[in-house]
C-alpha positions as CSV (number, residue, x, y, z in Angstrom):
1,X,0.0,0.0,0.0
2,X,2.6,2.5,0.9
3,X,4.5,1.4,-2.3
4,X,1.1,2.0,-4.0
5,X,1.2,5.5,-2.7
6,X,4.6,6.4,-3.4
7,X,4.5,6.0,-6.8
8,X,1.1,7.6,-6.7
9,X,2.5,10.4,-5.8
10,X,6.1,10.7,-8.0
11,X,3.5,10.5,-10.7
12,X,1.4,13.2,-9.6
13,X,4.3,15.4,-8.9
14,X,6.0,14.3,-12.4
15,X,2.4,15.2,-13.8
16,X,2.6,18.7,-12.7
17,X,6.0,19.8,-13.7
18,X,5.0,18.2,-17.2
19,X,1.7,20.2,-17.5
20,X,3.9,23.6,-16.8
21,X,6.9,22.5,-19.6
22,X,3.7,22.0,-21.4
23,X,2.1,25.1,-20.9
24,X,5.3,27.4,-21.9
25,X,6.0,25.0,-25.2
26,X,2.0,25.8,-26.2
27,X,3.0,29.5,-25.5
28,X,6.2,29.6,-27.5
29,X,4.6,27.5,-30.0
30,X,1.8,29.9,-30.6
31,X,4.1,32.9,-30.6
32,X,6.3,31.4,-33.5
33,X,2.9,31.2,-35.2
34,X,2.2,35.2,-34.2
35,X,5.5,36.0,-35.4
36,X,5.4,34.3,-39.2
37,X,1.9,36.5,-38.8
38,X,3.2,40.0,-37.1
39,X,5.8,40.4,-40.3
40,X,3.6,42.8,-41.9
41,X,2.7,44.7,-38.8
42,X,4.3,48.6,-38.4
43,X,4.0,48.9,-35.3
44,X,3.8,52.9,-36.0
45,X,0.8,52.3,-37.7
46,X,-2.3,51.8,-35.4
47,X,-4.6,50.3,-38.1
48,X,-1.7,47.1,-38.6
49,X,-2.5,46.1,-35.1
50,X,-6.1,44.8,-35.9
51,X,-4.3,42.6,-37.8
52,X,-2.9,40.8,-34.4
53,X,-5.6,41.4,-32.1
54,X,-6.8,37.5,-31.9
55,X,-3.0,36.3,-31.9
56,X,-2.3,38.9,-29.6
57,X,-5.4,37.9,-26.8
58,X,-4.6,34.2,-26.9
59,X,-1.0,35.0,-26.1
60,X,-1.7,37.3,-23.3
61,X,-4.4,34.3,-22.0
62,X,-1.3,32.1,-21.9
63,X,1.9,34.5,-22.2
64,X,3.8,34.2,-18.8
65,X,3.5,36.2,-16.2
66,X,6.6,38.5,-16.8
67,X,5.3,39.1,-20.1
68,X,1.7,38.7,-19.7
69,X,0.8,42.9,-18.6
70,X,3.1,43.9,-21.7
71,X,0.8,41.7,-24.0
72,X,-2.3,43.1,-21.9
73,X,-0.8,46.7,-23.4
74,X,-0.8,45.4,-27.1
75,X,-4.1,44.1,-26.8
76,X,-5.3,47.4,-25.5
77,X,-3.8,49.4,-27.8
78,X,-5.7,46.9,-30.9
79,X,-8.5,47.2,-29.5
80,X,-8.5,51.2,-29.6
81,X,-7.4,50.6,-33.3
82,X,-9.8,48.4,-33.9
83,X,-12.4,50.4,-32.3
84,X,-11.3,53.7,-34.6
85,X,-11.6,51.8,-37.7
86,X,-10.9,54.3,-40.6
87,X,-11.6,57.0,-38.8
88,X,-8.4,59.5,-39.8
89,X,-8.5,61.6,-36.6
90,X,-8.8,58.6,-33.8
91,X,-6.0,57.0,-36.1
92,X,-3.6,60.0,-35.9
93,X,-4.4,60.3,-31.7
94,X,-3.3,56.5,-31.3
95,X,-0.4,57.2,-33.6
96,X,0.6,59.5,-31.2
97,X,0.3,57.0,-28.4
98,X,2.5,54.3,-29.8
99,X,5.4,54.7,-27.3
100,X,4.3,52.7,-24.5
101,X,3.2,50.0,-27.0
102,X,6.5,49.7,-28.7
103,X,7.9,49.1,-24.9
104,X,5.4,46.3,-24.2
105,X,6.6,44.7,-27.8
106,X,10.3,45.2,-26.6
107,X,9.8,43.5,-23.3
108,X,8.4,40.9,-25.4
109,X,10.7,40.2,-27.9
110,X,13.2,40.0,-25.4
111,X,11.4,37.4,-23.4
112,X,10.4,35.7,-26.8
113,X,14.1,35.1,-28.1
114,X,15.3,34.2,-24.5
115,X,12.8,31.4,-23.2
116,X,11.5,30.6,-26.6
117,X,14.1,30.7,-28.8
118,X,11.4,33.0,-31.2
119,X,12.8,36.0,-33.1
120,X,10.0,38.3,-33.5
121,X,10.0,40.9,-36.3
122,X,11.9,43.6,-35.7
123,X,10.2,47.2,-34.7
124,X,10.2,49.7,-37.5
């Protein structure tokens, strides 16, 4: 019985440090997807971020936590763009607004090349 248990629980404990290696390969997996995507993103242009507003909300869901309030800043700021549409005016306001955005997308191309090996494209 004890044996029983033992081995119950290496397997439970093995179980749960394969679910996290799991959880940050899905991450870095979808990011490598984001970033064959984000090529044609200028970040200077608020209307390109509509184009990564799905990518960009399932990697904040699952982006780690060091990263996770810098992709909350992306998604924001496509959002806003999203919301302005074509509207020149709104457009040129979030142009303006870009910088903290451009921070949040250097935080995470930092964290993308060193725990997931992912070189995302570079800021224009």
């Amino acid at each position: 019985m004890k044996r029983s248990l033992a081995i119950l629980a290496t397997v439970a404990a093995g179980a749960g440090v394969l679910t996290a290696c799991t959880d940050e390969q899905a991450y870095c997996v979808d990011l490598a997807k984001y970033a064959a995507k984000a090529v044609d993103v200028d970040p200077q242009k608020p209307v390109d971020y509509v184009k990564i507003l799905d990518d960009a909300k399932k990697l904040q869901e699952s982006a780690p936590q060091d990263v996770k309030d810098d992709w909350g800043v992306v998604v924001t700021f496509a959002e806003k763009a999203q919301k302005a549409g074509t509207d020149a005016a709104e457009l040129a306001e979030l142009s303006k607004q870009t910088g903290g955005v451009m921070t949040a997308y250097k935080n995470i191309s930092s964290q993308a090349k060193d725990s997931c090996k992912v070189d995302l494209p570079a800021l224009n």
